[in-house]
C-alpha angles and dihedrals in degrees: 000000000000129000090231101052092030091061097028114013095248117136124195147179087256090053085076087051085054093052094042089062099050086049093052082046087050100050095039092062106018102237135119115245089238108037102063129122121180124188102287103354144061120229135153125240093276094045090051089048108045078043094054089036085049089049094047084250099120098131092066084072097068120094102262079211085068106029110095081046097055130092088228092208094062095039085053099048083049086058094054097042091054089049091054085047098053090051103152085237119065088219090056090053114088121246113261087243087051089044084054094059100039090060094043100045129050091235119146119266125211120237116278112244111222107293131240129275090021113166123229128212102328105159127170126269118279093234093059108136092222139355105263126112111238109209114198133171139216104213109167134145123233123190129198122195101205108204136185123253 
């Protein structure tokens, strides 16, 4: 979800831009944006990747289960393309046309800024009995019977 909507509610041409590029995030390394846990911290998919693009790391992103079957220039140029698309301002994200062409063409591609919902320095609690990061899910139904006054 987009910054933007997520924070105020406003939704834009540029908040599909934002989800393009978590889905392009998503298929490269085969994780889910919210289910993601990383030595001593916990970031979501954005925050890994802009951690491992800003270390010059950006390969560890790509599916091992893909890798030997990539072509990794092209993997590489999708993983900038869906850091620029996942820019915290609508008006820093590129246009879907422009995403498009960037992915079609060799042309030359800015630097991503830091992206949006990137999470600083969330580490785990001290009293933690190991290291490892337990995922769990709340997945209830909840039915509402709407009726008429």
């Amino acid at each position: 979800m987009a910054p933007e909507y997520a924070i105020d509610g406003l939704f834009s041409v540029k908040s599909d831009v934002f989800s393009f590029g978590i889905l392009v995030m998503e298929i490269i390394s085969g994780l889910r944006n919210r289910a993601l846990c990383h030595a001593n911290e916990t970031l979501n998919l954005v925050g890994y990747a802009w951690t491992l693009w800003k270390e010059d790391r950006a390969l560890e992103l790509i599916d091992s289960s893909m890798k030997e079957f990539c072509v990794i220039s092209e993997v590489m140029r999708c993983i900038h393309v869906s850091l620029l698309c996942v820019q915290q301002y609508p008006d820093d994200r590129p246009t879907m046309a422009s995403v498009i062409l960037m992915l079609g063409s060799k042309m030359d591609l800015v630097e991503p800024k830091e992206p949006g919902f990137f999470p600083k320095n969330v580490s785990f609690e001290a009293n933690s009995i190991t290291n490892k990061c337990e995922m769990s899910t709340n997945n209830a139904l909840t039915i509402t019977s709407l009726d008429g006054r």
